[in-house]
BAMAR-792150 format. One record per residue (C-alpha): residue number from 1; x negated, y negated, z. Coordinates in nm, 2 decimals. Layout:
N
<atom nr="NUM" x="X" y="Y" z="Z"/>
...
This chain:
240
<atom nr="1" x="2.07" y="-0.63" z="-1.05"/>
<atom nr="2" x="1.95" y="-0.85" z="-1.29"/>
<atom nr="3" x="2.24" y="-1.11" z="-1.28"/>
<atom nr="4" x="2.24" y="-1.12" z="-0.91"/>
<atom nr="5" x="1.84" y="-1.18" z="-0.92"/>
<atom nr="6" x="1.93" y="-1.51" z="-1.15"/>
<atom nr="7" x="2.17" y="-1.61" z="-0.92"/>
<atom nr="8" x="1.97" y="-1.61" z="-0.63"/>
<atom nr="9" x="1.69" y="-1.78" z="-0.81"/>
<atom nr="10" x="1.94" y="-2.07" z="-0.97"/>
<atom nr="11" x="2.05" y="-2.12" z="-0.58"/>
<atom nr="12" x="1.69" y="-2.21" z="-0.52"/>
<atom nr="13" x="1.52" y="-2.55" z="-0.50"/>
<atom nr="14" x="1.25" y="-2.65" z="-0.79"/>
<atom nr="15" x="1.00" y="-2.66" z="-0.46"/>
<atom nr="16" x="1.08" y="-2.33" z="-0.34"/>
<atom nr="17" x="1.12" y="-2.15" z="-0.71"/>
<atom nr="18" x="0.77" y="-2.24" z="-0.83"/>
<atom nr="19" x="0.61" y="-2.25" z="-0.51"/>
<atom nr="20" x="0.32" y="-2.01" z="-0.64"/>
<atom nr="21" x="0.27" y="-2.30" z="-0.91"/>
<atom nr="22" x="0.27" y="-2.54" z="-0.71"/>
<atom nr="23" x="0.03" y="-2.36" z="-0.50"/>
<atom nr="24" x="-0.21" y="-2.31" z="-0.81"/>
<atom nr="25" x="-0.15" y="-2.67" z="-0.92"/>
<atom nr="26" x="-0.29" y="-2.77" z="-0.59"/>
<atom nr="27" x="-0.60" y="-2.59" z="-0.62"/>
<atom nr="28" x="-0.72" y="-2.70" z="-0.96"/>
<atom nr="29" x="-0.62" y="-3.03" z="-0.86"/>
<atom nr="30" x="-0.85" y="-2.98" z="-0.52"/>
<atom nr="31" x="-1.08" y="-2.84" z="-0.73"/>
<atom nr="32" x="-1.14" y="-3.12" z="-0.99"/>
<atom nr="33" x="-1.11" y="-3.41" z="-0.70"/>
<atom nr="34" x="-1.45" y="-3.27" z="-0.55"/>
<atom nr="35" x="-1.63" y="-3.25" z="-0.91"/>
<atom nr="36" x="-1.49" y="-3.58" z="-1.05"/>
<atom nr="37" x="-1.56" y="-3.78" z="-0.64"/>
<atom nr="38" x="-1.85" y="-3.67" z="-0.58"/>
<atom nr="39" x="-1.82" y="-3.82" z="-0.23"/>
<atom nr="40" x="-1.47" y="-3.72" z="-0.11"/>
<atom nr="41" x="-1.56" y="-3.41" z="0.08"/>
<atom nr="42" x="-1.78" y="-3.62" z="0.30"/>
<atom nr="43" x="-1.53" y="-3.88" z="0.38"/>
<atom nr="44" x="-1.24" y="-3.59" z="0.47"/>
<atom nr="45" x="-1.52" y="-3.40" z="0.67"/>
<atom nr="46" x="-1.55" y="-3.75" z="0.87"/>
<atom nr="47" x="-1.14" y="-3.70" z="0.90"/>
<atom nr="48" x="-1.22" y="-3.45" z="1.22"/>
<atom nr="49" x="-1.25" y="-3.36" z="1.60"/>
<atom nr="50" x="-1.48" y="-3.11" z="1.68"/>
<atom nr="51" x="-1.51" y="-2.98" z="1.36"/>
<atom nr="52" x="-1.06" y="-2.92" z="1.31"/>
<atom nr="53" x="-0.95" y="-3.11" z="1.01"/>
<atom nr="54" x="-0.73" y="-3.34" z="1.11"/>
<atom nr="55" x="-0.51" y="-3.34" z="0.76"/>
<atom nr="56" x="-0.56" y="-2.98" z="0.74"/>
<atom nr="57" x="-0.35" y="-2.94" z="1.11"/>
<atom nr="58" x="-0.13" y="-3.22" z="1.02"/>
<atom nr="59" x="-0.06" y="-3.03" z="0.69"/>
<atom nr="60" x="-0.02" y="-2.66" z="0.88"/>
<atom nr="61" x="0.24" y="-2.82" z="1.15"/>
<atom nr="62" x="0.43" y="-2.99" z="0.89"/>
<atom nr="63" x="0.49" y="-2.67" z="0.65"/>
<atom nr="64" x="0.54" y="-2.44" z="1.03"/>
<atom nr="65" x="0.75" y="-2.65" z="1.22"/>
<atom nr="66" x="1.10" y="-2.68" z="1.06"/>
<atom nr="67" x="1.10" y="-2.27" z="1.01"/>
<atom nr="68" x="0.94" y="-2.22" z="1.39"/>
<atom nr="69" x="1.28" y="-2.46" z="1.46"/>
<atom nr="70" x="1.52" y="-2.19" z="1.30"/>
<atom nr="71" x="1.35" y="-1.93" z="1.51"/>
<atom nr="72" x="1.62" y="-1.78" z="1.76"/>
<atom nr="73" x="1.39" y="-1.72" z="2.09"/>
<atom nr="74" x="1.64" y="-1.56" z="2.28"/>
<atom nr="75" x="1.63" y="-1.32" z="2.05"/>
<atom nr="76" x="1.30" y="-1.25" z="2.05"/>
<atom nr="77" x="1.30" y="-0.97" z="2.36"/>
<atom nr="78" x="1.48" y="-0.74" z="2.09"/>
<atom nr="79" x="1.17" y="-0.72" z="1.86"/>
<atom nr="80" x="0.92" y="-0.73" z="2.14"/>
<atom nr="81" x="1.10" y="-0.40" z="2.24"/>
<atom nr="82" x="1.07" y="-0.21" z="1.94"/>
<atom nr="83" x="0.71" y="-0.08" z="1.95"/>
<atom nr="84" x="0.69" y="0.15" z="1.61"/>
<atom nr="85" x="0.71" y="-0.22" z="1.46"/>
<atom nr="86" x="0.43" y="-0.36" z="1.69"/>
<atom nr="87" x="0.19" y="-0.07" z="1.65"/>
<atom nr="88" x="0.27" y="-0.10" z="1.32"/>
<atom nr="89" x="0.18" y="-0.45" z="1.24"/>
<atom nr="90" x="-0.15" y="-0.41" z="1.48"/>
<atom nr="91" x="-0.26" y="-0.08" z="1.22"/>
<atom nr="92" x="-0.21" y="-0.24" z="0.97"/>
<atom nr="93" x="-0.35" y="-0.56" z="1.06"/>
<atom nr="94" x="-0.69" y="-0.44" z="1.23"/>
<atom nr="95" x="-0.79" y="-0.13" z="1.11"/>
<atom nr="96" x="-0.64" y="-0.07" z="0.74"/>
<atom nr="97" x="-0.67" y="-0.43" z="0.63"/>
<atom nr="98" x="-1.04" y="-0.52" z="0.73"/>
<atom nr="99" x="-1.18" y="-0.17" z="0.61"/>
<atom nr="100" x="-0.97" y="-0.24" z="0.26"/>
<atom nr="101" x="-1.14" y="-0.57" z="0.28"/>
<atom nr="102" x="-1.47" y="-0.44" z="0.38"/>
<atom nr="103" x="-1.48" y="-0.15" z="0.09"/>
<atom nr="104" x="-1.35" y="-0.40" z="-0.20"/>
<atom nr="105" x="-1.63" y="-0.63" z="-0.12"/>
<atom nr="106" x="-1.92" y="-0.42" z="-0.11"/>
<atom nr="107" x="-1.74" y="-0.23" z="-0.45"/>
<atom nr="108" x="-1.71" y="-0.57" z="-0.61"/>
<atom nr="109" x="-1.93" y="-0.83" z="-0.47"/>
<atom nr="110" x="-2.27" y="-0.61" z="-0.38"/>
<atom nr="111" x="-2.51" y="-0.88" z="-0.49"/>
<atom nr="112" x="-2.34" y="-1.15" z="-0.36"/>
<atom nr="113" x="-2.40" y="-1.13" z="-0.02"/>
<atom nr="114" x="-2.20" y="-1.50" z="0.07"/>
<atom nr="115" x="-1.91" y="-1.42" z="-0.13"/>
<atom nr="116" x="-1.88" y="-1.04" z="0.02"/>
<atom nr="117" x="-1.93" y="-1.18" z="0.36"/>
<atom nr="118" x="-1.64" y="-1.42" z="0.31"/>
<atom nr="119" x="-1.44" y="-1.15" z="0.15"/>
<atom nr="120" x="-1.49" y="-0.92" z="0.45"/>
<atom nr="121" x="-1.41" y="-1.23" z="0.70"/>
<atom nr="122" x="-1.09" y="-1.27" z="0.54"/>
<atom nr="123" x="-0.99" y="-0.94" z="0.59"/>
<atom nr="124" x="-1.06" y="-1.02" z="0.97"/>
<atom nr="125" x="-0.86" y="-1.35" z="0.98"/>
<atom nr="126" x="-0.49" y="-1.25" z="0.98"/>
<atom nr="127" x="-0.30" y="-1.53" z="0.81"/>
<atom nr="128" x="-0.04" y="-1.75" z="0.97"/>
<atom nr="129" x="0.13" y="-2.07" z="0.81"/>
<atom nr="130" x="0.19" y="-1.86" z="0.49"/>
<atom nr="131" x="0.29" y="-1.55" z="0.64"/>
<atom nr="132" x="0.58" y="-1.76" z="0.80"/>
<atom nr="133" x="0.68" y="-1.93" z="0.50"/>
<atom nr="134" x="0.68" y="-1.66" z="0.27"/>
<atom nr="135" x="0.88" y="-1.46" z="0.55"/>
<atom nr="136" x="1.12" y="-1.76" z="0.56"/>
<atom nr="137" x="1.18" y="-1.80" z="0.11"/>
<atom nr="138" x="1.25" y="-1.43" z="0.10"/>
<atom nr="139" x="1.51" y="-1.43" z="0.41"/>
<atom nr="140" x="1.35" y="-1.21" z="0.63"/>
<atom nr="141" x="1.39" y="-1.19" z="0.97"/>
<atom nr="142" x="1.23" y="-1.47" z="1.16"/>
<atom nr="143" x="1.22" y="-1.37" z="1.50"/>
<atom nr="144" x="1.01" y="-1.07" z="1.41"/>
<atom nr="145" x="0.81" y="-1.30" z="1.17"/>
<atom nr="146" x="0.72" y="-1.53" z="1.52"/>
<atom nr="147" x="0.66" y="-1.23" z="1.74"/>
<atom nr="148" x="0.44" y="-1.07" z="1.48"/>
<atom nr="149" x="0.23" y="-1.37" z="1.39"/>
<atom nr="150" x="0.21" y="-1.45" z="1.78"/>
<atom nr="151" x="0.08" y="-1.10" z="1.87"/>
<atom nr="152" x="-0.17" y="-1.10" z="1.56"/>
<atom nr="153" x="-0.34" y="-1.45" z="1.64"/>
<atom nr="154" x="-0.34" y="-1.32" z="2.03"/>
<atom nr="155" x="-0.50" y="-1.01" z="1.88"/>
<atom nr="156" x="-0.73" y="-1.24" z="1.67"/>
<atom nr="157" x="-0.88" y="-1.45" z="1.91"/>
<atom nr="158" x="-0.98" y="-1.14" z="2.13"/>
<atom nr="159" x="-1.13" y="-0.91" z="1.80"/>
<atom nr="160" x="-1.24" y="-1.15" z="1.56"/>
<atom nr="161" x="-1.58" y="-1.17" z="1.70"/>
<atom nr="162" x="-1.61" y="-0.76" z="1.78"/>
<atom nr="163" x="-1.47" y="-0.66" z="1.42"/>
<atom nr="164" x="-1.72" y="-0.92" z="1.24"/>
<atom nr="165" x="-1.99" y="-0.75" z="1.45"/>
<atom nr="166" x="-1.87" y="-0.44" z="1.34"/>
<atom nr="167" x="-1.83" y="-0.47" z="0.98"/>
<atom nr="168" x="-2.11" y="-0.73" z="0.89"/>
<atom nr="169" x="-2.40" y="-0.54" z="1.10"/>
<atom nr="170" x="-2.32" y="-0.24" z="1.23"/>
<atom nr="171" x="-2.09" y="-0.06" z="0.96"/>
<atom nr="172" x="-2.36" y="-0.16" z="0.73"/>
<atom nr="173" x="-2.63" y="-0.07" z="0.87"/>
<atom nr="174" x="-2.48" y="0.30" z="0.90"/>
<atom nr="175" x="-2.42" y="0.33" z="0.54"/>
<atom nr="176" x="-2.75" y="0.20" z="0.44"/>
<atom nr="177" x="-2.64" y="-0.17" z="0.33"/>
<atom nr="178" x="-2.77" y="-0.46" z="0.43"/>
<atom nr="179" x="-2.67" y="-0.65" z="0.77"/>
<atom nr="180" x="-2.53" y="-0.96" z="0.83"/>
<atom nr="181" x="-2.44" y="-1.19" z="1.12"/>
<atom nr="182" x="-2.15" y="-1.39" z="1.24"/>
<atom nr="183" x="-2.18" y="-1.70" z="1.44"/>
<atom nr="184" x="-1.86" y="-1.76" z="1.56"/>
<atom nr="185" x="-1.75" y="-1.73" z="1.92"/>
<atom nr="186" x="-1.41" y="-1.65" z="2.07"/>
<atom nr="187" x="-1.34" y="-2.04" z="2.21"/>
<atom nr="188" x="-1.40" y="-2.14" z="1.86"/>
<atom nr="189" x="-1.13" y="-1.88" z="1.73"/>
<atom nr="190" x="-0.91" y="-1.93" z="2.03"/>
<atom nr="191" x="-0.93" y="-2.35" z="1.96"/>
<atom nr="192" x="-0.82" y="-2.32" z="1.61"/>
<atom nr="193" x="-0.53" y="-2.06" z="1.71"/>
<atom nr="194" x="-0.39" y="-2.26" z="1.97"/>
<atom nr="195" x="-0.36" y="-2.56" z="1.73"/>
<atom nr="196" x="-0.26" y="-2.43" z="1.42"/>
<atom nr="197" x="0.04" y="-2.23" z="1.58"/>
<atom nr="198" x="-0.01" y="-2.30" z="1.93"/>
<atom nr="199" x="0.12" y="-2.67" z="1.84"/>
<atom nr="200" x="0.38" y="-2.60" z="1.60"/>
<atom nr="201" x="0.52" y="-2.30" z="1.80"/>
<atom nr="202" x="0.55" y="-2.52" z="2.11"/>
<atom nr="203" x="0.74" y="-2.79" z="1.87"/>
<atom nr="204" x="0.95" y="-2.52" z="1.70"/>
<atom nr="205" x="1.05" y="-2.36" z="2.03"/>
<atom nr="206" x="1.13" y="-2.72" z="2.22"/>
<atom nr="207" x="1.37" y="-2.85" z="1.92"/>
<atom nr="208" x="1.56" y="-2.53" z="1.91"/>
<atom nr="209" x="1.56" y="-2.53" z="2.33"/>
<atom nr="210" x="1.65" y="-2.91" z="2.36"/>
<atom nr="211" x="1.88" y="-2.87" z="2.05"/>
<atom nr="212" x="2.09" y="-2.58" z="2.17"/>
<atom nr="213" x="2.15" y="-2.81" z="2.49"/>
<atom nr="214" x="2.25" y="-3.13" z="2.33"/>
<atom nr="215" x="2.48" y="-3.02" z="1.97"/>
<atom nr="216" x="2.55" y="-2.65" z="2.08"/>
<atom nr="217" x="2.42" y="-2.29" z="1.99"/>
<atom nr="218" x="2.69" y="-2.32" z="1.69"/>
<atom nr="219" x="2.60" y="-2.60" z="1.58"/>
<atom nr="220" x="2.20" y="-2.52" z="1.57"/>
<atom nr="221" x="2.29" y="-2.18" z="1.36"/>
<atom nr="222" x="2.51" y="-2.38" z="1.12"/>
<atom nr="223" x="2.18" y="-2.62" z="1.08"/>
<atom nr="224" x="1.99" y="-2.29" z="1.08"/>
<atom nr="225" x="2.22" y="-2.12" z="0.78"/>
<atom nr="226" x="2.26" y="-2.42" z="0.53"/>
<atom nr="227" x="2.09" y="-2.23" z="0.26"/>
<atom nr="228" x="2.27" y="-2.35" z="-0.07"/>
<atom nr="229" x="1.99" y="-2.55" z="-0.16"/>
<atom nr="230" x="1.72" y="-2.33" z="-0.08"/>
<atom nr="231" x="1.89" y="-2.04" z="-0.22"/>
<atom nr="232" x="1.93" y="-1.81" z="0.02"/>
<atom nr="233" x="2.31" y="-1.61" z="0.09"/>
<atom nr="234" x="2.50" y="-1.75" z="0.40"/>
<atom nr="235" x="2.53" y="-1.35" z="0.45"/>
<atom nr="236" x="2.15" y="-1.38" z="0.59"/>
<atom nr="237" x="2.25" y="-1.57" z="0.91"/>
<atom nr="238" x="2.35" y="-1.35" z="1.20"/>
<atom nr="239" x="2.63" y="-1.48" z="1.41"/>
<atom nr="240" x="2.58" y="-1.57" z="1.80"/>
């Protein structure tokens, strides 16, 4: 086990084998931009429209397009069918994840109410670029990986609002804690779906389309399945 574990990880690219680092590296270096330019956050907040970060969305669509492009969308009636994998996700997604949240944040953070209430709200905002990515590096199976993140931000957009109701001032106020508010409507949660994977979905779904019709199917899954580089076993492609 060991041998083949080295061997997959030699296949792999310096970018995708310390992506974590990389990850971290970014965040100090964020982190030390905004104390050593004192004026930077200003000038990127002026980089928006209606409040979306305009390198933030360019970022998101560059990391999510080419692995919404490998996505096989004919295929995608086969995991829409199986619902023990939908319900599932859903579970797990909206009613184990935000009461984890909601517990570790009142267990670790009771006296910092901003920090709790961010804790809680990330427990309510399902993640998308990374859950694709990460899906992608360990070879799962992408066409789940695009139902499931589709159905979650669909999901999203209509509970966001009712579980951050729920958790921040009702649940709460139950139990004897203090209440909260959230000032977020569903447009505003429905907005920033519909760009951050609305736009790169689209993309992803009109290169593979267009592609399959101008180079072949073949051709597209060859494209698809060149994974020396990235490390990944030709044995993870499926054949047409």
């Amino acid at each position: 086990m060991t041998t083949d574990t080295r061997s997959v990880a030699g296949k792999m690219s310096v970018l995708d084998r310390f992506l974590a680092v990389w990850i971290g590296i970014a965040m100090v270096v964020g982190l030390l931009l905004g104390r050593l330019i004192p004026g930077l956050g200003d000038a990127l907040s002026v980089i928006e429209i209606d409040n979306i970060s305009l390198p933030i969305a360019l970022g998101l669509l560059i990391m999510m397009y080419p692995v919404l492009a490998k996505v096989r969308y004919d295929r995608l009636d086969t995991v829409t069918g199986d619902r023990k994998l939908l319900i599932s996700s859903l579970i797990l997604n909206w009613v184990l994840g935000p009461a984890l949240m909601f517990a570790l944040a009142w267990l670790l953070l009771p006296d910092l109410p901003e920090y709790r209430t961010g804790l809680i709200i990330v427990g309510l905002a399902r993640c998308i670029a990374m859950v694709i990515i990460w899906n992608d590096l360990a070879c799962g199976d992408r066409e789940a990986a695009a139902v499931l993140v589709a159905i979650n931000s669909m999901f999203q957009v209509i509970m966001f609002a009712v579980l951050g109701w729920f958790y921040l001032s009702i649940l709460p106020g139950w139990i004897g804690l203090e209440q909260t508010t959230l000032d977020v409507s569903p447009g505003q949660i429905a907005k920033s779906v519909l760009i951050f994977l609305g736009i790169p979905l689209i993309a992803g779904f009109l290169t593979r389309h267009f592609g399959e019709k101008a180079k072949g199917r073949k051709c597209m899954r060859t494209l698809s399945c060149r994974r020396s580089d990235r490390g990944r076993s030709t044995g993870c492609c499926s054949p047409s």
